[in-house]
C-alpha positions in Angstrom: 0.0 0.0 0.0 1.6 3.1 -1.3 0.8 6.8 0.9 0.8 9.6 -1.3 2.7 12.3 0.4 1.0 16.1 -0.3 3.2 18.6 0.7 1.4 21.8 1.3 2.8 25.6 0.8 1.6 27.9 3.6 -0.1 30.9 2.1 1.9 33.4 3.8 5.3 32.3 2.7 7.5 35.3 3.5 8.3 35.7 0.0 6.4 38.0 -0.9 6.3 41.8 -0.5 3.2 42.4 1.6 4.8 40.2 4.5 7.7 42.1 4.6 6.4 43.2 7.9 6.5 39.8 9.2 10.1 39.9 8.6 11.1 43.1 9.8 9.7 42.3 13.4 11.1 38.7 13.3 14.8 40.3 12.6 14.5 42.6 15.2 13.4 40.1 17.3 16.7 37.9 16.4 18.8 40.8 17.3 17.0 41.8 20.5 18.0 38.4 21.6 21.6 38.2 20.3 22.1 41.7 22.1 20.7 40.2 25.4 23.6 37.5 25.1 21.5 34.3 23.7 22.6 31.7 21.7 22.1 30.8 18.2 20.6 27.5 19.5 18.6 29.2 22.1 17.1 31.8 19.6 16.1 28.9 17.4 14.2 26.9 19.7 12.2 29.7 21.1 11.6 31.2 18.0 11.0 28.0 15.6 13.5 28.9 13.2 17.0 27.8 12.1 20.0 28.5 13.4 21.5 29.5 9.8 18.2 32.3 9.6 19.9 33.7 12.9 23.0 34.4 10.8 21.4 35.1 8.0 20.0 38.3 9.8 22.2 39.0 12.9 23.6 42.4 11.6 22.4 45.0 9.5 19.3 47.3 9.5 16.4 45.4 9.9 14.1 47.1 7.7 16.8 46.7 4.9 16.8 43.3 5.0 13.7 42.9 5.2 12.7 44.4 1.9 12.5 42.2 -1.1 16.3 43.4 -1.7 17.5 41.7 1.2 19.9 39.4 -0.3 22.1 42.9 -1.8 21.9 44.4 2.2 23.4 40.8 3.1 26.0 40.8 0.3 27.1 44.8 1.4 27.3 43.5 5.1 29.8 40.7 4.5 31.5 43.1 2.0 31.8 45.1 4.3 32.8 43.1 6.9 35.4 41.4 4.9 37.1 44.5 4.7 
């Protein structure tokens, strides 16, 4: 007997532009906690996420990053920081 296996998309995937809001306060949220001294670990398991989403977003303006652009404020911070 064979399962078929449906794998659903949520509808608010943060793709998109109108949930950019989502993201900002998630960031911010990320570095509230990093300033307050918690671990990546930590941070992911009370927030549900990954521990490479933590890094992905631990510096940098938060509203920057969260635009549809973010990947180009990700790519000047590590330029930036590789300086």
């Amino acid at each position: 007997m064979q399962k078929n296996i449906v794998k659903k998309i949520a509808s608010d995937v943060d793709n998109y532009a109108a949930f950019s809001e989502k993201r900002y306060q998630m960031i911010c949220q990320i570095q509230n906690f990093l300033k307050e001294g918690c671990s990546y670990r930590e941070i992911a398991k009370r927030m549900g996420i990954g521990r490479n989403t933590i890094a992905k977003y631990r510096k940098g303006d938060p509203k920057e990053l969260s635009t549809e652009k973010r990947c180009l404020a990700i790519l000047r911070n590590s330029i930036i920081l590789n300086s």
